[in-house]
C-alpha positions in Angstrom: 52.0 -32.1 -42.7 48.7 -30.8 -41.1 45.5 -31.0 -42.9 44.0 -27.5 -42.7 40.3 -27.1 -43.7 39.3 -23.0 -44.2 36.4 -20.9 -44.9 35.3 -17.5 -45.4 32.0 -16.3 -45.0 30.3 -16.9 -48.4 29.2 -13.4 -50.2 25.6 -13.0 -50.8 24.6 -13.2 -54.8 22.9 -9.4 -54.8 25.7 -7.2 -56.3 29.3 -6.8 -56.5 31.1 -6.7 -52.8 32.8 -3.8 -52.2 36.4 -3.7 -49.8 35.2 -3.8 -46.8 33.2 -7.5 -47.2 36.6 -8.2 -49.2 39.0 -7.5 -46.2 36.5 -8.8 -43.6 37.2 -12.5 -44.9 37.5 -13.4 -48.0 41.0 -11.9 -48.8 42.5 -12.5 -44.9 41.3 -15.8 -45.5 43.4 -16.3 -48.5 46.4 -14.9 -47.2 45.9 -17.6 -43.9 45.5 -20.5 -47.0 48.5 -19.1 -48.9 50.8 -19.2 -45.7 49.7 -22.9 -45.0 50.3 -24.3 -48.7 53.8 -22.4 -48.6 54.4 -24.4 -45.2 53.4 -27.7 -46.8 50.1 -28.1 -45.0 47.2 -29.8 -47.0 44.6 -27.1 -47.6 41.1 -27.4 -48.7 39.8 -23.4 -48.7 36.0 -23.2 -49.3 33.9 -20.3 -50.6 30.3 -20.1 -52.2 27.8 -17.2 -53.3 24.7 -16.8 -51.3 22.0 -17.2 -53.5 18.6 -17.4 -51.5 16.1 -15.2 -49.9 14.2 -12.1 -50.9 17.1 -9.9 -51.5 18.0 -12.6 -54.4 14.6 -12.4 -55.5 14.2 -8.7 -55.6 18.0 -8.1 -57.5 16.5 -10.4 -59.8 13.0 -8.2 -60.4 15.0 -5.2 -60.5 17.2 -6.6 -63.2 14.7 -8.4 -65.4 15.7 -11.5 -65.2 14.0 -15.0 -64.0 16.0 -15.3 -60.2 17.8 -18.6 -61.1 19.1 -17.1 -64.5 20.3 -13.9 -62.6 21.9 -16.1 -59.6 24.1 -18.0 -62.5 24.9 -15.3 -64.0 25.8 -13.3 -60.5 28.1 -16.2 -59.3 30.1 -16.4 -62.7 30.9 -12.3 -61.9 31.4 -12.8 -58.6 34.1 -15.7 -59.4 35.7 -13.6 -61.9 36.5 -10.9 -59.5 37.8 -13.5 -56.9 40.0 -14.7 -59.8 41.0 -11.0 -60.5 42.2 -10.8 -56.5 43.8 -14.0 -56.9 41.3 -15.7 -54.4 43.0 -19.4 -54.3 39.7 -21.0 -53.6 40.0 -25.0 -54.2 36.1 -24.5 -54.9 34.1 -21.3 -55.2 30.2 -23.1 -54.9 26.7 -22.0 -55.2 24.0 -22.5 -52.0 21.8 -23.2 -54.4 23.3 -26.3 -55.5 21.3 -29.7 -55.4 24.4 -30.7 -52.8 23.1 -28.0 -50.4 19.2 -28.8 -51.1 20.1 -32.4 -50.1 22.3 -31.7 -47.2 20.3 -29.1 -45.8 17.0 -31.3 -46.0 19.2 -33.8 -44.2 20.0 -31.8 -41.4 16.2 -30.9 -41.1 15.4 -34.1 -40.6 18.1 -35.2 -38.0 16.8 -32.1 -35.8 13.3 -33.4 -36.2 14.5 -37.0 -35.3 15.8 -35.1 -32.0 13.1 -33.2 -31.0 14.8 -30.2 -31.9 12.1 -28.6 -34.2 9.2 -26.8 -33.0 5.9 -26.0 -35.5 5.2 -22.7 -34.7 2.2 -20.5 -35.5 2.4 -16.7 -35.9 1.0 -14.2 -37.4 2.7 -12.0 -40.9 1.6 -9.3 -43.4 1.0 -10.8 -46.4 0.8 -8.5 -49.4 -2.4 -9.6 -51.4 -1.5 -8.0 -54.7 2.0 -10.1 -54.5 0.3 -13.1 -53.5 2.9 -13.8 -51.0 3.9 -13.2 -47.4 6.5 -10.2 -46.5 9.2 -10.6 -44.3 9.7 -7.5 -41.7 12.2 -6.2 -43.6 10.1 -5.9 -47.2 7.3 -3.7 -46.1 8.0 0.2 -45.9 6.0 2.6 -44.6 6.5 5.9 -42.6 8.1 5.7 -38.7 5.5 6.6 -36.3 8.7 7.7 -34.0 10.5 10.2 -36.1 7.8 10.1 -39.6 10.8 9.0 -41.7 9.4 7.8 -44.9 11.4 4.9 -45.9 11.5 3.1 -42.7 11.2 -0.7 -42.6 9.0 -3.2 -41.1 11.9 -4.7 -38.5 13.8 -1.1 -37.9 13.7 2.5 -39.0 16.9 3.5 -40.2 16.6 7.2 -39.7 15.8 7.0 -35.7 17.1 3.0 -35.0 13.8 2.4 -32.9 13.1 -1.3 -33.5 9.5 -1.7 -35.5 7.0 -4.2 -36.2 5.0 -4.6 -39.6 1.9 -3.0 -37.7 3.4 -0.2 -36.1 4.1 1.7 -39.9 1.7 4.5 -41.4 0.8 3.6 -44.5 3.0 0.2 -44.7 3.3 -0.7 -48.5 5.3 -3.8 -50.1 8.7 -3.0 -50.9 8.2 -5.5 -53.8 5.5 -3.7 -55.8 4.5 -0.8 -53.7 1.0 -1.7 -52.7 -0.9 -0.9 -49.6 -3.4 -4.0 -50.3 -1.7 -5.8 -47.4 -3.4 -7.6 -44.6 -2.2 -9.9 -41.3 -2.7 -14.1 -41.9 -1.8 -16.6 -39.7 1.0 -18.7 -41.0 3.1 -22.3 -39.7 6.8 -22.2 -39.3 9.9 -24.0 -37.9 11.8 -23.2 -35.2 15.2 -24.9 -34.3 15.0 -25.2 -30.5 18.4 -23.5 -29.8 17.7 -22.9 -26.5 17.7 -26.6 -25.7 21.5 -26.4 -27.1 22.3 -23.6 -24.9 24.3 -25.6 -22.4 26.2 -27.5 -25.6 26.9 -23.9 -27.2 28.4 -22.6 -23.9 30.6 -25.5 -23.0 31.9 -25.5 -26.8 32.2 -21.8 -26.7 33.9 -22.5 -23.5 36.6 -24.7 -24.8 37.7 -21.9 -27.2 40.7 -20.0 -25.3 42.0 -19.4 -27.8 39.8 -17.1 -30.1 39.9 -13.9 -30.4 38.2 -11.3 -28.3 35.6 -9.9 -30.7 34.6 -13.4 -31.6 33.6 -14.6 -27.5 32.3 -11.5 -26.4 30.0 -11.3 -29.7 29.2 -15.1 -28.9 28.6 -15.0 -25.1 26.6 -11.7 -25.5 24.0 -13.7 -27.9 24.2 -16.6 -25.9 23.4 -14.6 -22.3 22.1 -11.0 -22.9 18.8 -10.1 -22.2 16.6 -13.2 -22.7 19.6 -15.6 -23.8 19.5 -18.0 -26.7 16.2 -17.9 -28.2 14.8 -20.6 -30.5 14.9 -19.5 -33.9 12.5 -19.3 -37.5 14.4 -21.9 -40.0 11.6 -21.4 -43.0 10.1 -19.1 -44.8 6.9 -18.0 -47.3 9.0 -17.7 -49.9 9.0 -18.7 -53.6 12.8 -19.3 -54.3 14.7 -21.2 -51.8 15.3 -25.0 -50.5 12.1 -26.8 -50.1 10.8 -27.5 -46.7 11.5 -31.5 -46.3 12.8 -33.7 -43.8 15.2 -35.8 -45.5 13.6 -37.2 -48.6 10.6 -37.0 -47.1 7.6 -34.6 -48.1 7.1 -32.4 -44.5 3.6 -32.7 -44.0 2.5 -28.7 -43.0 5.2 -26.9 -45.1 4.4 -27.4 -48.5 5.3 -24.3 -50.2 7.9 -22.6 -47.7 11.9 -22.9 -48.2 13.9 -23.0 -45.3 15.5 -19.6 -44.2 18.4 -18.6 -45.7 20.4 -18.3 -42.7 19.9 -21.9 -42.0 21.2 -23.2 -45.3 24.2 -20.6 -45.9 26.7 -22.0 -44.0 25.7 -26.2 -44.9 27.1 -24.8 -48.0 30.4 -24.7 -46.8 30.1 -28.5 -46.5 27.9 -29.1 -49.6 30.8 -26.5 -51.3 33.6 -29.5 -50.0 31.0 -31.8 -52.1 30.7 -30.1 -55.0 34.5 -29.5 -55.5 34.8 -33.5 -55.5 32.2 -33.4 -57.9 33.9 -30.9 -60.0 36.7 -32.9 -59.9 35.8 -36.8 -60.5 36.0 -37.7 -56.6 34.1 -39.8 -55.0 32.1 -38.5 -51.6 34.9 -39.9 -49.5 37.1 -37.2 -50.5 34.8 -34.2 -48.9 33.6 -36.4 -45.9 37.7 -36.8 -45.1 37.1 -32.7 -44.2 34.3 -32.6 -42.5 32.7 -36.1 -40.7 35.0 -37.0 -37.6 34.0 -40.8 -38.1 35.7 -40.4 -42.0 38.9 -38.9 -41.2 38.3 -35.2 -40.2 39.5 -35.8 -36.5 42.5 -34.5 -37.9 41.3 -31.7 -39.6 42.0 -27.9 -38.0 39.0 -25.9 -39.5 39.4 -22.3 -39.4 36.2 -19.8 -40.6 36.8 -16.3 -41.4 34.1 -13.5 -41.4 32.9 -9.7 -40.1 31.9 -9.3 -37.0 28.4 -9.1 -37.8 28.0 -12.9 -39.4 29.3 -14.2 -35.7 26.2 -15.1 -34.2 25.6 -17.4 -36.4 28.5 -19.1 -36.7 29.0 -19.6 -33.3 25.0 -20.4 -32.2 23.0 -20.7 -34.9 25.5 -23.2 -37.1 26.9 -25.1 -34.2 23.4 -25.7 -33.2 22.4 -27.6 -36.6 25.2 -29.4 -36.3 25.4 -30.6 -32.7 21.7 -31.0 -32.5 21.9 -33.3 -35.6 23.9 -36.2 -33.4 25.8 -37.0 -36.2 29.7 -36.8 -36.4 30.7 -33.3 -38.1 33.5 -31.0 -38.2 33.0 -28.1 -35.5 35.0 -24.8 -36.1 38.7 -24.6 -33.9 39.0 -21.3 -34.8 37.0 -18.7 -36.0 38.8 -15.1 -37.1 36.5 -12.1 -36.8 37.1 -8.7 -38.2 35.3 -5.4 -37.2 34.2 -2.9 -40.1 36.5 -0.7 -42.8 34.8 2.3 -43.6 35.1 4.5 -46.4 36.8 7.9 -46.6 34.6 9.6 -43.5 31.3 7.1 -43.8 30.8 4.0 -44.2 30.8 1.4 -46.6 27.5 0.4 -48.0 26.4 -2.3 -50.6 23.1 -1.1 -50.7 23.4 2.4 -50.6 26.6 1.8 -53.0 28.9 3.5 -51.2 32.8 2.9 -51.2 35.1 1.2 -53.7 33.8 -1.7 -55.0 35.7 -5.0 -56.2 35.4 -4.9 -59.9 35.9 -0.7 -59.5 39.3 -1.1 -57.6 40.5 -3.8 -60.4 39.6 -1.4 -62.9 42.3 1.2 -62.0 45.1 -0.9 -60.4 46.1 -4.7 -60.2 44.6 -6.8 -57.1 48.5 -6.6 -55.4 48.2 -2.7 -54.8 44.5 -3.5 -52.9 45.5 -6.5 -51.8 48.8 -4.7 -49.4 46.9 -1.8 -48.3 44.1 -4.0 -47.2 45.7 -6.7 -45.4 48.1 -4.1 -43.8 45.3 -2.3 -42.3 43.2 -5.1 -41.5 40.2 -3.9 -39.1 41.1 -6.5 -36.5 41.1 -5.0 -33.1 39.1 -2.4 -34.0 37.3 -0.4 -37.1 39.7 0.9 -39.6 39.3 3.8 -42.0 40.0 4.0 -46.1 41.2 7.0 -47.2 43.0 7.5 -50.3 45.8 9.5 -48.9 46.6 6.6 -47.0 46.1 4.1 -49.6 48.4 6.2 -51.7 50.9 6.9 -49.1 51.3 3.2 -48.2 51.4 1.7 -52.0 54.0 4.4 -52.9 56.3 3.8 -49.8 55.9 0.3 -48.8 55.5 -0.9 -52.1 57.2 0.8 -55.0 59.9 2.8 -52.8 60.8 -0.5 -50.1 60.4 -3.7 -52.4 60.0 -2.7 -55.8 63.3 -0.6 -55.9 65.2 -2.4 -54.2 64.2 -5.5 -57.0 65.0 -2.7 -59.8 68.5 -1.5 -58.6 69.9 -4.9 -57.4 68.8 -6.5 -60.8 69.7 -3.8 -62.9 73.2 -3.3 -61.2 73.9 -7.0 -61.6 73.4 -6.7 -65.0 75.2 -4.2 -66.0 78.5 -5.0 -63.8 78.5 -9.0 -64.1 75.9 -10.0 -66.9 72.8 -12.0 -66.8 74.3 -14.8 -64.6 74.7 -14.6 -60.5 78.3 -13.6 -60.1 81.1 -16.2 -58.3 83.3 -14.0 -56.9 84.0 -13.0 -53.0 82.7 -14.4 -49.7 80.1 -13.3 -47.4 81.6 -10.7 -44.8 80.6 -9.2 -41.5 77.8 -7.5 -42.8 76.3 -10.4 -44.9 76.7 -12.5 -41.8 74.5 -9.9 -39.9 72.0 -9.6 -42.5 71.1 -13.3 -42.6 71.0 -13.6 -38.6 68.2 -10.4 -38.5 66.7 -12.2 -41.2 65.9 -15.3 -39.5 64.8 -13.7 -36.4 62.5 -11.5 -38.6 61.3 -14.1 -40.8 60.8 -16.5 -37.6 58.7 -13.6 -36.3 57.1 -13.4 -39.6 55.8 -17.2 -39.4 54.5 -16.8 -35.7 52.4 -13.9 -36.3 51.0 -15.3 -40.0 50.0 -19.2 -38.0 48.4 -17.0 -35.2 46.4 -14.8 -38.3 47.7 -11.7 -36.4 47.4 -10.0 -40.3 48.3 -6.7 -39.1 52.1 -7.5 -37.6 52.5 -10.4 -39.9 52.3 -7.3 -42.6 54.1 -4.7 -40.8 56.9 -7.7 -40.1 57.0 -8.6 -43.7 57.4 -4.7 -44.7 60.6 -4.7 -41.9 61.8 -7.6 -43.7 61.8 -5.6 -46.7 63.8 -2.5 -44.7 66.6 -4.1 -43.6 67.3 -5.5 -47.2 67.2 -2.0 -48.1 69.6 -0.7 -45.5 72.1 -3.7 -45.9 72.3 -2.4 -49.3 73.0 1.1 -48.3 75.4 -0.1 -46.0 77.0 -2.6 -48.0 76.7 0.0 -51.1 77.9 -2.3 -54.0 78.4 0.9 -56.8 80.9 2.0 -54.7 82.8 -1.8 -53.8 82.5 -2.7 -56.9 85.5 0.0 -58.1 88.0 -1.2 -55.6 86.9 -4.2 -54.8 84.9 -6.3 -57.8 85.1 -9.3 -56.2 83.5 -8.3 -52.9 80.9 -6.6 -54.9 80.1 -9.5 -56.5 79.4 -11.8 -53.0 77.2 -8.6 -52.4 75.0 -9.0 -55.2 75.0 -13.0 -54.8 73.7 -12.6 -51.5 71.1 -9.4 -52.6 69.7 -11.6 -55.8 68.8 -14.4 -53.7 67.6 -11.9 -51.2 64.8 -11.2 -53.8 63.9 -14.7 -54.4 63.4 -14.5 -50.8 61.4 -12.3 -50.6 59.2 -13.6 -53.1 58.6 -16.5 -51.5 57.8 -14.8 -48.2 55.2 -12.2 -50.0 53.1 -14.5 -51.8 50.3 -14.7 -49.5 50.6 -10.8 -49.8 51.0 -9.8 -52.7 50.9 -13.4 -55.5 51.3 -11.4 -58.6 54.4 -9.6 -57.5 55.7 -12.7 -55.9 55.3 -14.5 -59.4 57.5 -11.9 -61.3 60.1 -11.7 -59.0 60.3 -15.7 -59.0 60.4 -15.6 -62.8 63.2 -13.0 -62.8 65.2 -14.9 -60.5 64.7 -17.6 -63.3 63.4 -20.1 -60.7 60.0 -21.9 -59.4 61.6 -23.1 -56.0 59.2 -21.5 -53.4 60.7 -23.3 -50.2 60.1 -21.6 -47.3 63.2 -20.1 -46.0 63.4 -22.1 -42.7 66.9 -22.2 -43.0 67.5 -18.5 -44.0 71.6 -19.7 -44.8 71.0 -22.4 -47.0 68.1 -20.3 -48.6 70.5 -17.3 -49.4 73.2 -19.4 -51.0 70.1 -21.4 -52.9 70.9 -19.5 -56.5 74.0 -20.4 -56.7 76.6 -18.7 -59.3 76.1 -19.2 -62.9 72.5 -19.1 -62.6 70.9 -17.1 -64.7 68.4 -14.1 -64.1 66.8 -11.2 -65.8 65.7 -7.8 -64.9 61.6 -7.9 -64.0 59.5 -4.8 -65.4 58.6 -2.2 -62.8 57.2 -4.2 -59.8 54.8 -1.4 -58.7 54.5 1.6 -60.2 53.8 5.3 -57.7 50.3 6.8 -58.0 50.2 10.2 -58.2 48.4 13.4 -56.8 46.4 13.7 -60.2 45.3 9.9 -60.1 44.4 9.8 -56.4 42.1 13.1 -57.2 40.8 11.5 -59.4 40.1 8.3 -58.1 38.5 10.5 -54.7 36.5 12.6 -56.7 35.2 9.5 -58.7 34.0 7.1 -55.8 33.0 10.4 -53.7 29.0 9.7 -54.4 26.4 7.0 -54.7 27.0 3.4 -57.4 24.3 3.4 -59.6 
């Protein structure tokens, strides 16, 4: 049994994700913790929301609320829709937890023990009527390239030319609106990364193994232009983790937080500590996950994410935790996916573009999404929501492939032999073929689902699923069963423990679906089929079943109009 530590990137707390941020890692990062509890693996799978920075303070002005209140109350949604989509997180956290104010403060501290923290002066607008300094991004004004209105401090939008604060006409705080800004000199702290840089590229080195889009993102941020650059780890902010080193006061920083890309991803560690918290455990049962001197040599830790969170994942991360000399769990592998866009555009949490989690749950169960979205996983390249597709694929793969052939075995059975698997007959010549496909095909199946290949592990699955369907038309039991009853009862012997099969197999997939067919087939054994023989003959006669309701029902033209003309425009 291997000990198999996962992550996804965590979501930030500012509004409900939509698909896209759900395909790019949290759902492909369930599937991968699915298909290593099925294989008897220990599994710890980690998520968290995001809760600091402006964008949380801002969602929080613009909803009335006091930030902490709305951040509570913004994590309990957000873990109800993971729930709905059958996320199987062992703990869904908060990076605002006192676990990740003291963890983060730790880490401070080690880099300052190592000479790895720089206090550097520099100068920032601060908004006088807001009391408060504005980061880039939080001061509009108009582009003096292309006179776009709404550009931003760091980057217009409308022409992509890069900005600074100063260069806007008529800058204004995005926070209030007013122009009563000026430029103070403030203190902040770098992280030295570039003193890493020959630590990041040996370790980046070492990984052969990783997928394309994850080096070449990597090495271009470690090499390009002017390399590795040392990076801003605080802020002027009001909600956040307070600068300290350790326990210590940080003499200089009173006031700031650190940034919140510094203390994100320490929450996938202080997440490991909260879910022994949440469960009565002392802190030797998280450090076993991630501190090498406590038993995490043996851990395999796998993050998922989008291409864009790579650079810090594999610089910015790795360099707080090698630079703290201190024996934590690096990343073996780390799965990156490109973008899913929406119908022609693109998907967009702030512009509220797309489909959005609690939407999609709204009209169909998480199975239907979760299929379509796994099977066209934007892997080695963008892929493209449409709901033609989407429709095409649930219908087909889905209701025509699995779901009938579920509804005309079990509903055959039934009304030939009862609610009991049927003794009669032996396996033939076409059984015998059947379980040898199925054992190269479900071999194939494993390989591509330990090598997160999500695309081929689904499109093996669905050919899994085929050649059930063709033995059956081949083997055709309605007509055996007239001259032949007892044949036609090995038939549906071998087709009913076909399903449970199947169910085992589609869990990671599709859980929900998986569940039912399980309970149909009046059993709970979900043992891989490593021995597809013995797992065929494992219902044996006698045993009782029942006919599930409709595993997935067809949506039609009217619904998919619908649905298109509904999530055509702009969330409000």
């Amino acid at each position: 049994m291997a000990r198999i530590l996962i992550t996804s990137a965590i979501p930030y707390i500012n509004g409900i994700k939509h698909l896209g941020n759900l395909v790019g890692s949290q759902l492909p990062a369930d599937l991968f913790a699915r298909f290593n509890r099925a294989m008897g693996h220990e599994v710890m799978f980690i998520c968290a929301t995001d809760e600091h920075g402006t964008p949380a303070e801002l969602a929080a002005a613009k909803a009335g609320k006091p930030v902490a209140e709305y951040c509570a109350e913004m994590h309990e949604i957000q873990a109800e829709i993971a729930r709905g989509f059958r996320l199987s997180f062992d703990h869904f956290g908060r990076s605002s937890s006192q676990r990740n104010h003291k963890l983060t403060q730790h880490f401070a501290g080690k880099l300052a023990e190592a000479g790895l923290i720089a206090e550097v002066s520099e100068k920032q607008v601060f908004s006088i009527d807001d009391n408060r300094f504005l980061p880039d991004r939080y001061i509009t004004g108009t582009c003096p390239n292309c006179g776009y209105e709404a550009a931003r401090g760091d980057q217009c939008e409308n022409c992509t030319k890069q900005l600074d604060p100063t260069d806007l006409i008529n800058p204004r705080s995005s926070i209030s609106g007013s122009t009563n800004l000026e430029v103070r000199e403030t203190k902040h702290l770098y992280l030295k990364q570039r003193a890493l840089k020959d630590k990041l590229e040996a370790w980046i080195d070492s990984k052969t193994d990783w997928p394309i889009l994850t080096t070449s993102i990597a090495k271009k941020w470690l090499n390009d232009g002017d390399g590795l650059q040392d990076r801003g780890i605080t802020r002027d902010l009001h909600w956040g983790i307070p600068v300290k080193k350790g326990d210590q006061p940080w003499p200089g920083m009173e006031g700031k937080v650190f940034y919140v890309w510094f203390d994100a991803p320490i929450e996938y560690i202080a997440g490991t500590a909260e879910w022994a918290d949440a469960n009565g455990l002392d802190d030797a049962a998280w450090e076993r996950w991630w501190r090498t001197d406590k038993g995490a040599s043996d851990v395999t830790y796998y993050q998922f994410m989008g291409k864009d969170n790579v650079p810090f994942h594999t610089l910015s991360f790795p360099a707080t935790i090698l630079g703290s000399g201190e024996p934590w769990k690096l990343v073996d592998y780390l799965k990156s996916f490109n973008y899913l866009n929406y119908d022609g555009g693109q998907f967009s949490t702030s512009q509220g573009r797309g489909v959005f989690m609690d939407q999609a749950l709204s009209i169909l169960p998480a199975d239907y999404w979760r299929w379509w979205l796994l099977s066209h996983a934007p892997e080695s390249s963008d892929s493209e929501f449409t709901w033609e597709n989407f429709q095409t694929s649930v219908n087909k793969d889905l209701a025509d492939v699995l779901g009938n052939l579920v509804s005309r075995v079990t509903k055959f059975a039934v009304s030939k032999f009862g609610n009991e698997i049927p003794a009669g007959g032996t396996f033939g010549p076409l059984e015998t073929a059947l379980i040898a496909d199925l054992g190269a095909r479900i071999a194939d199946y494993t390989a591509y689902m330990k090598a997160m290949e999500v695309r081929k592990a689904a499109s093996e699955l669905r050919a899994i699923w085929v050649i059930g369907n063709e033995y059956l038309q081949s083997a055709a039991p309605w007509s055996v069963v007239k001259t032949d009853p007892e044949q036609a009862q090995a038939i549906i012997r071998l087709a009913l423990n076909l399903i449970r099969v199947y169910a085992v197999l589609s869990s990671p997939f599709i859980p929900d679906a998986s569940a039912a067919m399980l309970q149909a087939m009046g059993t709970k054994d979900q043992s891989w089929p490593h021995d597809i023989s013995e797992a065929m003959r494992a219902l044996p006669p006698g045993h009782g079943f029942t006919v599930p309701e409709n595993l997935f029902r067809k949506i039609t033209d009217e619904e998919r109009t619908d649905w298109q003309t509904r999530f055509s425009g702009v969330r409000s």
